[in-house]
N, C-alpha and C positions, 0 to 999 in steps of 0.2 A: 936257175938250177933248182930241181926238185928239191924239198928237204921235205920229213915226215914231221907233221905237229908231236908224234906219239916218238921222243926216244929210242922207244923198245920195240919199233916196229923190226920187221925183221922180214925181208925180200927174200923170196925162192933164189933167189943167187945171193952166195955166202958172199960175192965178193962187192954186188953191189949194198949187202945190206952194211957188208964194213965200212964200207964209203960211207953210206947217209949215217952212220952214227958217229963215224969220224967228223964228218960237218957238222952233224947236229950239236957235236961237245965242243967245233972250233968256237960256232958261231954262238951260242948260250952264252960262252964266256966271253966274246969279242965284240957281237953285235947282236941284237934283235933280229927275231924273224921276219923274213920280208914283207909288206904291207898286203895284203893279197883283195881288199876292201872296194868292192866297185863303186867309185865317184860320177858316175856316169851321168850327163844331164838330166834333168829332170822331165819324163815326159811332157807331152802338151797339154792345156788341161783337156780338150777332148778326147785323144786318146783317156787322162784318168778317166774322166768321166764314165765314155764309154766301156771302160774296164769294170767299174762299179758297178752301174747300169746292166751288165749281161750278167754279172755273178748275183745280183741281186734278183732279177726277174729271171734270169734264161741260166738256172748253174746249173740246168743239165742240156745245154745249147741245144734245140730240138730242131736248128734249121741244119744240121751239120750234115743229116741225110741228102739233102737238097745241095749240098755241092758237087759239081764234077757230076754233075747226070745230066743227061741225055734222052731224060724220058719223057720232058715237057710239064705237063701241070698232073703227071702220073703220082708222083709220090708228095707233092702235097694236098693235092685233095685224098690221098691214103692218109696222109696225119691230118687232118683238120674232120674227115669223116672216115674214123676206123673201117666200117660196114664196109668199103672198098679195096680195105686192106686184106681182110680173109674171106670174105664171100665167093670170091672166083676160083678159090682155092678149096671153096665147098662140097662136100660129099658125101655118100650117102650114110659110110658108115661113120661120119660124124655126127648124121643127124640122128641115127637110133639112139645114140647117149642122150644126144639137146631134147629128140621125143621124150623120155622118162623122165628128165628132171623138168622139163617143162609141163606137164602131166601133175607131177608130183609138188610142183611147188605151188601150181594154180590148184589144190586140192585145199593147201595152205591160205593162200591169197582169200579164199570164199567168206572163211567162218572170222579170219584177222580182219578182214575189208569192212564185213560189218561189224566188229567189235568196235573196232578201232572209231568207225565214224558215229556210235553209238557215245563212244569216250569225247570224243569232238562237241559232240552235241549237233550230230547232222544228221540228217534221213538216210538210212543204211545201206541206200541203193547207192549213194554217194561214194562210201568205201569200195563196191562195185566197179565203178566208171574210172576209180581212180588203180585200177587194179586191170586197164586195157589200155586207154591211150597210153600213160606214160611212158609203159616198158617197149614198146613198141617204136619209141621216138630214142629210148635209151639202145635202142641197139645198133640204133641208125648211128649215132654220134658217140657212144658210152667203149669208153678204154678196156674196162675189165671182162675178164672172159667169166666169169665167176659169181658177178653181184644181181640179186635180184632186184626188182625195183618193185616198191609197194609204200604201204601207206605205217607210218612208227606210233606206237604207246606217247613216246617222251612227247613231240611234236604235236600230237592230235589234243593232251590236255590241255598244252600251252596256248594253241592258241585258243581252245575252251577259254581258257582263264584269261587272254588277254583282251580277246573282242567281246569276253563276255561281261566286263568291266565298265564296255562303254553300252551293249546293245544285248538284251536277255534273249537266248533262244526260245522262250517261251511266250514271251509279250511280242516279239517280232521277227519270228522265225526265216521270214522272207527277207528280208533286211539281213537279218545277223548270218542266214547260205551265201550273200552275195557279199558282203564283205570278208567274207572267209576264201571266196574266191576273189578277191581284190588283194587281199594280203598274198595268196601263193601268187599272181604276178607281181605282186613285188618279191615276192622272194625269188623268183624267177629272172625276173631284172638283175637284183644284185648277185648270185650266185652267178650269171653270166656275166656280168661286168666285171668280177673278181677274178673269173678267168679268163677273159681276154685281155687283163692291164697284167695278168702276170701277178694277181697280189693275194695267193692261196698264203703268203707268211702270215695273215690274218685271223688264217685259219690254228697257227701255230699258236697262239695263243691260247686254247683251248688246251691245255695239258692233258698228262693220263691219268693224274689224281685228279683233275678238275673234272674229267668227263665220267671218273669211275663216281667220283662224289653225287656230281649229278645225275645223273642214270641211277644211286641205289639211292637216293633219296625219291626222284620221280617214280623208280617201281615201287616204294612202301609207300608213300600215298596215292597212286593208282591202287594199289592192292587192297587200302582200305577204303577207297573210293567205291570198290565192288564191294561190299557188304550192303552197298543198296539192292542191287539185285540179286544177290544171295540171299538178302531178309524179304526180297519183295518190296520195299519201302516206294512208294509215292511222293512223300515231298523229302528232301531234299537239303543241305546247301549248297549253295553255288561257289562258296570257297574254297582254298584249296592249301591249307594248313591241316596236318593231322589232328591238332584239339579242336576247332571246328568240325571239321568231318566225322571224329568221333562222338563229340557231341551230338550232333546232327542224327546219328545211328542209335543213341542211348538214350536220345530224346523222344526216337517219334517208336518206342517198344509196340503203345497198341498196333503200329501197323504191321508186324512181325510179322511172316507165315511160316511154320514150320516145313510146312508141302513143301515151298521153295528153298526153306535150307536146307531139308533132306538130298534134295534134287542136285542142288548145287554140290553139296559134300561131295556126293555119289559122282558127279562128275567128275570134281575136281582130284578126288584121291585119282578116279581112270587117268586122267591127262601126267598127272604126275608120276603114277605107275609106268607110263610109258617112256617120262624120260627118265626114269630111273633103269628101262631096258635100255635103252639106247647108249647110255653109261657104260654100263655092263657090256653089253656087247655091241661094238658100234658100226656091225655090219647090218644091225637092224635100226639104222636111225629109222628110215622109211615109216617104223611103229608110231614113232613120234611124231613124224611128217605128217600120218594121215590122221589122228587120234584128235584134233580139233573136228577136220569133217565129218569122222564120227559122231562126234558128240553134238555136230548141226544135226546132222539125220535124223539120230535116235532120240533129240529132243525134239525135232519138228514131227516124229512120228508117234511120241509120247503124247505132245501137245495137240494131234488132232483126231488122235484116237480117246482118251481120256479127256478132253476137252478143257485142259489146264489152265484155260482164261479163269474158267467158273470156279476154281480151288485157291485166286490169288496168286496164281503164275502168269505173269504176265509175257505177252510176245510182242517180236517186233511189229506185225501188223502188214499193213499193204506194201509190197514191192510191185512196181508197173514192170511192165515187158518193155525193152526195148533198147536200143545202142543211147549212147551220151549224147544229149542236146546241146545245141552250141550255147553257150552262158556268155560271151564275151560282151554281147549285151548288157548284161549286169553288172559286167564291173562298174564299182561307186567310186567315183572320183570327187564327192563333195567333201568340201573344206573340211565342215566339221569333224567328217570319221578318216579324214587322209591320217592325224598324225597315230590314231589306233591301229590301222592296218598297215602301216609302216613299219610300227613298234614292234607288231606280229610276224611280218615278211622279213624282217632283218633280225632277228634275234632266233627264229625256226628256222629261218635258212641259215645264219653260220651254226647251227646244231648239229641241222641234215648232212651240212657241208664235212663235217668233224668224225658224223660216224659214218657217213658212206663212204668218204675218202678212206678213211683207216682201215675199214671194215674191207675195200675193196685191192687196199695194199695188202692186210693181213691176209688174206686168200691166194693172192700173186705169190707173196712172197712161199708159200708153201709148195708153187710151181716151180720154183726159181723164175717170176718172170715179174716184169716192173709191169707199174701205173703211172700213170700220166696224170698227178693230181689238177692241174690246171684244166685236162681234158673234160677230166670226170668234173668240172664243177660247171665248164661250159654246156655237157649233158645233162649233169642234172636243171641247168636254169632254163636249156629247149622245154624240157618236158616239162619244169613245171609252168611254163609260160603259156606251152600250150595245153598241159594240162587245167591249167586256167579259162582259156578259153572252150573245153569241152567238159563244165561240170566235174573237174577233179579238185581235189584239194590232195597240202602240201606232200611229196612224196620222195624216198630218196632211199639209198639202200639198207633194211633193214640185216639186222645179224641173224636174227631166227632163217628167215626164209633163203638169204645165201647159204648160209649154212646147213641147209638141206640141198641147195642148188649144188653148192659144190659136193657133199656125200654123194648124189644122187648120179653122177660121172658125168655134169655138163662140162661140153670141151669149146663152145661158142656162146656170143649174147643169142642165138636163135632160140634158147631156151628160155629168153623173156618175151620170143615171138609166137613160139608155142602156149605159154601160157596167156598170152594176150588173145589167143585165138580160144582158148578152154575156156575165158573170160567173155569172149564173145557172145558164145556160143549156150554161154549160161542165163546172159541178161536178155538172150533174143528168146531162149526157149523155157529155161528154170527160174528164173529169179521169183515169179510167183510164188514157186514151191516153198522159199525160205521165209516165206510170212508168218509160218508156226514156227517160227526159231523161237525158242525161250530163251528173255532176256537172262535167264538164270545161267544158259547154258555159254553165252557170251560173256557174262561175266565170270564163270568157272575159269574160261578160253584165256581169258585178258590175265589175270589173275596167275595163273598156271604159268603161262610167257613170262609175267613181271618178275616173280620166284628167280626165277634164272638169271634175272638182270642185277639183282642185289651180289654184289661178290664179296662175300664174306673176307675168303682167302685171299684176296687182292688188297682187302684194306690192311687185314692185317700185316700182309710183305711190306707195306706203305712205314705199316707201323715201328718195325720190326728193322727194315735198310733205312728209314729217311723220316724222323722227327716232324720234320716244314712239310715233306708232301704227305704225310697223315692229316696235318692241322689245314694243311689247301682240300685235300679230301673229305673232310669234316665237315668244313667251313661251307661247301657246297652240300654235302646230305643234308645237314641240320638246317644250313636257311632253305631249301627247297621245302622240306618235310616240317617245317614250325614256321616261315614266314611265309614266302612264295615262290615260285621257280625262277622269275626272273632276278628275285632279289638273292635267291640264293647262288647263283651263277655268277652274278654281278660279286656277291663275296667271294667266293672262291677264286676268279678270277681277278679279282684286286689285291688276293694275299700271295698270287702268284707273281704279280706285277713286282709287288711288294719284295719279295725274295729277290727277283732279276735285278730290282734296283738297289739292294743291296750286297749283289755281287758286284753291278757297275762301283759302288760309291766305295768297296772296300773289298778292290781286290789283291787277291792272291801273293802275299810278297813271302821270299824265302833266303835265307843264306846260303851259299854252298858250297862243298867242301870237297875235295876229293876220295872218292869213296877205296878203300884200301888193296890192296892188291890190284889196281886195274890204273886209269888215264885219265876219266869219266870224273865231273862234277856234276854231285847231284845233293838234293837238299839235306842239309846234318838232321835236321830233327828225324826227317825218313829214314836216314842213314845213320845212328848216331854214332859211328866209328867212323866217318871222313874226318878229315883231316883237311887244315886250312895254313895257310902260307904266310908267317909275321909278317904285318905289317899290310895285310892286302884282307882288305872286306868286298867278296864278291857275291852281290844278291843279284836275286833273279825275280822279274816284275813277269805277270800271268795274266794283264788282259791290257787291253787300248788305255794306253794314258788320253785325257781329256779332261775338262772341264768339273767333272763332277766328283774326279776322285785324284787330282793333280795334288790339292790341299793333304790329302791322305796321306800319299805316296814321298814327298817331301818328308813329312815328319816321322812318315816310320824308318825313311832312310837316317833321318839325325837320331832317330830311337837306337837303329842297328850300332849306330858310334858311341851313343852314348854307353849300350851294351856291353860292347867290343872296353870301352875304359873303366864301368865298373869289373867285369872279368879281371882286367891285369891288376886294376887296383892304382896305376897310373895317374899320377898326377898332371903327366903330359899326357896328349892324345897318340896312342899306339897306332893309329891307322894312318897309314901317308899315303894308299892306293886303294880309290871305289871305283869295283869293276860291275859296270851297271848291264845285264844279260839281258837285250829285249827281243830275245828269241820268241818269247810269249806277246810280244806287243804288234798287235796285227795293223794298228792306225792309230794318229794322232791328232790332236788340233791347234791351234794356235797356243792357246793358255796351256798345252801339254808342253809346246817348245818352251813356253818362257817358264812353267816350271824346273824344265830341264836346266834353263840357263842360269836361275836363280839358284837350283842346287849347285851347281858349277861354282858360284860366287862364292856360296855359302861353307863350301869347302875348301875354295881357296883360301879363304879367309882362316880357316883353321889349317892351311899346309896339308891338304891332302887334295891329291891329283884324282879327278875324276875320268874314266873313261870307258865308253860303249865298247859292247860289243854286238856283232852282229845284228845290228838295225834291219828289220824288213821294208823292202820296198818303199811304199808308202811311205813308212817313217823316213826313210833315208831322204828321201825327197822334199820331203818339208823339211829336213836339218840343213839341207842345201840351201834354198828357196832360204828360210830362216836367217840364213849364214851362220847357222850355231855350229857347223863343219869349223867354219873358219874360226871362230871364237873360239874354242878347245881344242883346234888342229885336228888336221886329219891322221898326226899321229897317235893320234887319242882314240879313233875307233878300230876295230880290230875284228878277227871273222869269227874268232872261236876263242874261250878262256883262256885254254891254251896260250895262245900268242900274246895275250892279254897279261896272261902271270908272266911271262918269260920275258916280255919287255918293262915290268915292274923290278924283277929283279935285275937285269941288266941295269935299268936308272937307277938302284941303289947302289951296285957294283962301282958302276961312276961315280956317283957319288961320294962313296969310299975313296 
């Protein structure tokens, strides 16, 4: 027979609600509410298994389309290769949107391509080649309708800094381009092996104070990294700590040229002015989109008209004509530099992984429409695999150039096809042209981009909501910018560890009470007017009992009693009912049952009755399996507090 846990429930029909409050007041006083707690066998273990196994790799099940069809291998080769999923659905007036932002974004791509690979420490046609294959391979296989593909600031110093550890672009240039293309296939390797095993939670790790930390520590030392070609300077260090670099600037004075920081200023105020329009009114981002190619032209037409070598302005120098030559040949597979380009392909690929993923959900999500992180990580590791083999190095979604792509009204990836085609069509016919680029005027470009990457405002919210993700955000600027990117990543990302492990090790416990005027238990300290029941201590536990925080969790429940008798001031123990709520406990493990059992003993021994409520799945299953069901009875566990207090007081009513 129905009864309502809630008393004061009260049913559209007067006469059936008299009924249930008639039982509800028989049976309170007569008998306990009915057991209502599924003892149900315990799965097999493969069904668990397989239970865990799909919520862990597959929790947004992506074969689900593929059932009940009828269309053969139609809709999975559409999900394994997008490109088949809206291309037949192509049209024309789709593509005048994907024309202008692919136009507009490979205007970007030119004067970033060779920044960037300038920042690398690579010959600038490099940033070129890496600004055609890719996008072209991302559109074939790439999730998002929004992401550009190109070449990033963060990623091009790092592996500067890491290959340039074992091998100088200077003493062995030949060497140090081919392990740089050894490292992006191995980045290309692991970015697709992390998404075909399903194992993008890797990626998770990579926080939003860890990746804001890193990105505004990596843009102020890139940003002082350009005061070489802002002063013009020649040599150099190769380090990549801000007191070094500054030194390095303050040291080598006689080589100053004012010509070049004129030049540079004079850029650089232009680029900023432009995103400061863009600001202002953000129907002209487009200003800002094309304000880098500006600033190639007008310095490549500064530079051959005034002849700015002769003044101490230095330029890029020679770019050949021509499409990307196959490099696959160069890949170096000798022993000695494997564990350098390793260190490079696995630490710039879970980077690239972190800010293309995000960077291509944050765009979706402003469509209303999802990403397929697994997809995107399997695209970005095609392209760079095979960007690998055709002369590119590492490449993956930047934020600057999406974010002209999506301003700019692309509504497909054809707009990574169009600018792969403006890309082509630049290294067969113009790349010559860009040989009078002043390095001044790339590093204005770099420089200008970096500015925008420091987010002031974001740390401060850090500072402002959350104490630990200011100090995980710190922890990554200051060791990027005063020791080095990898070490500073590596800190940040261990003080995040740091945090997780101790919410495992001490989590969440609370008392609770019924909160006043309502049915509802919920925490006294949240609530401090609930209200609680003589003689009944009901907490509530807020993460997986296990191993690591069992110890924990035992003693703050003997804390809660010890509590509960300095309160009355009792010389005996006031508590004869612990109502334990693992509403919040999503799984457990062995040593979490036998802490359970040893509480159990531990209160019997003091005359108080322990009993569950509401066990999830999982747990109930190993209480079974256990026999700790059997050890405390099953009329010890219970669905809702509710029935839990009412059958407390019922055992004292007897008891009386």
């Amino acid at each position: 027979m129905w009864q309502p846990a809630n008393p004061l429930y009260l049913h559209p029909n007067p006469l059936f609600s008299f009924t249930a409050l008639y039982l509800s007041h028989t049976m309170s006083t007569e008998t306990p509410t009915r057991n209502r707690v599924n003892f149900a066998t315990p799965r097999s273990f493969g069904a668990t298994m397989k239970s865990h196994l799909k919520e862990t790799f597959f929790p947004d099940d992506p074969f689900r389309q593929f059932r009940n069809e009828k269309s053969g291998l139609k809709k999975p080769l559409q999900y394994f290769i997008p490109i088949f999923e809206w291309l037949p659905n192509y049209s024309l007036r789709l593509f005048k949107f994907d024309l202008l932002s692919g136009i507009t974004i490979a205007s970007l791509a030119i004067p970033q391509g060779i920044s960037y690979a300038k920042l690398a420490n690579l010959p600038p046609i490099i940033g070129l080649y890496s600004s055609f294959v890719p996008p072209l391979i991302y559109a074939v296989f790439g999730n998002s309708k929004h992401l550009a593909v190109g070449t990033v600031a963060a990623c091009s110093l790092l592996i500067a800094n890491t290959i340039g550890e074992e091998v100088s672009h200077k003493d062995d240039p030949t060497l140090y381009l081919h392990l740089v293309f050894t490292a992006t296939f191995f980045t290309g390797i692991f970015q697709t092996l992390l998404g075909l095993l399903r194992l993008g939670i890797l990626v998770d790790f990579l926080s939003h104070p860890t990746i804001t930390g890193f990105m505004g520590g990596t843009a102020t030392l890139i940003c002082l990294q350009q005061l070489k070609g802002i002063f013009g300077l020649k040599h150099f260090t190769t380090k990549t700590d801000v007191v070094s670099v500054l030194h390095a600037v303050f040291q080598n004075r006689d080589e100053w040229r004012w010509q070049s920081a004129v030049v540079g200023i004079i850029f650089l105020i232009f680029l900023q002015f432009t995103r400061f329009v863009r600001k202002k009114r953000p129907n002209l981002f487009w200003v800002s989109a094309i304000a880098p190619m500006v600033v190639v032209i007008v310095g490549c037409l500064f530079a051959y008209f005034a002849h700015a070598d002769k003044h101490g302005i230095q330029i890029v120098g020679h770019l050949s004509r021509g499409l990307n030559p196959l490099s696959i040949k160069h890949l170096n597979f000798d022993s000695q530099y494997i564990p350098v380009t390793l260190k490079a392909g696995l630490i710039t690929g879970l980077i690239a992984l972190a800010e293309g993923v995000a960077i291509g959900r944050s765009f979706a999500i402003m469509k209303n429409e999802q990403v397929d992180g697994n997809k995107e990580m399997i695209a970005f590791g095609l392209m760079n695999i095979v960007g690998s083999f055709t002369s590119c190095y590492l490449t993956t979604g930047p934020f600057s150039k999406t974010a002209v792509n999506f301003n700019a009204g692309c509504r497909t990836a054809m707009s990574n096809v169009v600018m792969a085609i403006c890309m082509m069509l630049t290294l067969l016919l113009l790349a010559p042209l860009f040989s009078y680029t002043p390095l001044v005027a790339l590093s204005a470009i770099i420089m200008s981009a970096m500015l925008g990457l420091i987010d002031y405002q974001e740390i401060y919210h850090l500072f402002k909501v959350d104490k630990f993700d200011f100090l995980i955000c710190m922890a990554g600027f200051l060791g990027v910018a005063f020791i080095s990117m990898d070490h500073g990543l590596m800190m940040s990302i261990g003080l995040a560890l740091v945090r997780t492990l101790l919410y495992a090790a001490r989590p969440a416990t609370c008392k609770l009470g019924k909160v006043q005027d309502s049915c509802v238990y919920r925490d006294t300290e949240q609530y401090p007017g609930s209200t609680s029941v003589n003689g009944v201590l009901a907490l509530q536990l807020g993460s997986p009992v296990y191993f690591a925080n069992s110890n924990y969790i035992r003693e703050r429940i003997l804390r809660w009693i010890q509590e509960e008798e300095d309160i009355s001031n009792a010389k005996e123990s006031v508590v004869e009912h612990v109502l334990l709520d693992l509403s919040g406990v999503t799984s457990t493990d062995t040593t979490g049952i036998e802490t359970l059992i040893e509480i159990s003993k531990m209160l019997q021994a003091k005359s108080i009755k322990l009993s569950i409520v509401n066990p999830r799945l999982c747990v109930m299953e190993k209480m079974i399996r256990s026999h700790f069901v059997d050890k405390i009875g099953k009329e010890s566990i219970f669905l809702c507090i509710e029935d839990a207090i009412e059958a407390s007081l019922f055992s004292e009513k007897r008891q009386v």
